[in-house]
C-alpha positions in Angstrom: -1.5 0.2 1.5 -4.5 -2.6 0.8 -5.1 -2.9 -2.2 -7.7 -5.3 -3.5 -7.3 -7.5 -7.0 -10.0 -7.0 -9.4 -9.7 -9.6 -13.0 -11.5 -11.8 -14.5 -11.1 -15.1 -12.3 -10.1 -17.4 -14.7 -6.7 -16.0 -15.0 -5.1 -17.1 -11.4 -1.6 -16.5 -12.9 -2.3 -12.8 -13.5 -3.5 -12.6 -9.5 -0.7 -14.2 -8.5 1.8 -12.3 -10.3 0.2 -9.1 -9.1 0.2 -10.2 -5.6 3.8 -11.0 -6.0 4.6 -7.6 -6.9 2.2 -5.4 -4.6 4.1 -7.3 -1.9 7.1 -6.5 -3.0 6.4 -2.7 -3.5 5.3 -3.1 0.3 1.1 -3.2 0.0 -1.0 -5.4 1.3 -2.9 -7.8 -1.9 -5.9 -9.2 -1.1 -6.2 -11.6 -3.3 -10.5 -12.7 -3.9 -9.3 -16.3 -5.5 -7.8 -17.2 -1.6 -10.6 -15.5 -0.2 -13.2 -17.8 -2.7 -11.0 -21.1 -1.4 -11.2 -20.5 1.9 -15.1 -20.3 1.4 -17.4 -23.4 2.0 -18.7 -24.5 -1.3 -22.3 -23.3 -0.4 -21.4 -19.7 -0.7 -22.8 -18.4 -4.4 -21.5 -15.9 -6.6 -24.2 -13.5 -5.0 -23.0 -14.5 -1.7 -19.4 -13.6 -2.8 -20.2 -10.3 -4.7 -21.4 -9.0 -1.2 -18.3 -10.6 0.7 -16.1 -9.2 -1.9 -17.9 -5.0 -1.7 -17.0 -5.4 2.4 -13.4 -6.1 1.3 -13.0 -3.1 -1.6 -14.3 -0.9 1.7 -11.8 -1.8 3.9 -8.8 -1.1 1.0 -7.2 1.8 0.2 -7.0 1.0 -3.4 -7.7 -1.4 -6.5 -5.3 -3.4 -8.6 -7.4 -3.5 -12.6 -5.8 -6.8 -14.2 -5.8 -6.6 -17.9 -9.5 -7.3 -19.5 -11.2 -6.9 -16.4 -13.5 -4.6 -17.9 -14.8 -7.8 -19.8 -15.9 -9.4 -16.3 -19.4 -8.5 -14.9 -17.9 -9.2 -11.5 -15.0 -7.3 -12.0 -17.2 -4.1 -13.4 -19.4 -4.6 -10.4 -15.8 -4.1 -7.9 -14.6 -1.3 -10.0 -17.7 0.5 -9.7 -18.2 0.2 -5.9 -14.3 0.9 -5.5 -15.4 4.5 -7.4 -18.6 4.6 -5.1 -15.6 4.3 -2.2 -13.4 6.8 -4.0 -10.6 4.2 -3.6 -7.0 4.5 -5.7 -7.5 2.6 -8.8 -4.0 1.4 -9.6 -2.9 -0.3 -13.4 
């Protein structure tokens, strides 16, 4: 299964560990800190919210990292992941 990381981004230790463990249970992670890296630098946080709604639509489900319902981003993912009726996984 795909499953797509939703935290705040500050915490890349808490994405990491996540995608450590999805992997190990066999899923997919996609990770949106790689996906910002591999980004030129002209891409904006607008640009990004759009890239990352196209990848919550081609996952089966969402990962919710502790306090991302502190995060506008994060609120913004979880809400189009409902919008997509996608598995929201803890």
């Amino acid at each position: 299964m795909k499953v797509y990381i939703i935290g705040i981004r500050d915490n890349a230790e808490e994405f990491k560990k996540v995608e450590y463990l999805l992997k190990k249970e066999g899923h997919a992670p996609v990770n949106p800190l790689k996906v910002i890296q591999a980004l030129p630098e002209e891409i904006t946080n607008a640009d990004f919210t759009i890239i990352a709604f196209e990848l919550i639509k081609i996952c089966d489900a969402v990962y919710l990292l502790e306090g991302w319902e502190k995060d506008l981003l994060s609120r913004m993912e979880f809400a189009q992941a409902e919008r997509e009726e996608k598995v929201i996984l803890k």
